[in-house]
C-alpha positions in Angstrom: 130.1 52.5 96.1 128.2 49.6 94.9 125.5 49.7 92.1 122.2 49.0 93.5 120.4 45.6 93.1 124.2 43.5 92.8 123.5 40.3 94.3 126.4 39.3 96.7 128.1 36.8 94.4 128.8 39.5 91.4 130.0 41.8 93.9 132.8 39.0 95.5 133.7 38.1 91.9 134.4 41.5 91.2 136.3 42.0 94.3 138.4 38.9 93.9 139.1 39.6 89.8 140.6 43.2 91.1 142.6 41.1 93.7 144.3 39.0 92.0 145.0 42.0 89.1 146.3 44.1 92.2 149.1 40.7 92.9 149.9 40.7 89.5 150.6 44.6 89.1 152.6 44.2 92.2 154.3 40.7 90.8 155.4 42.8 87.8 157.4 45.2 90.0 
């Protein structure tokens, strides 16, 4: 799911931005 050679700390930064847009999508409801 990942792209190859992502070190750890892009991937949790990714995860985390797509977090907080996910609260805020829901927020807007």
């Amino acid at each position: 799911m990942f792209e190859k050679g992502l070190p750890n700390a892009e991937i949790a930064r990714r995860l985390g931005v797509a977090r907080q847009s996910v609260c805020r999508w829901h927020k807007a409801w």
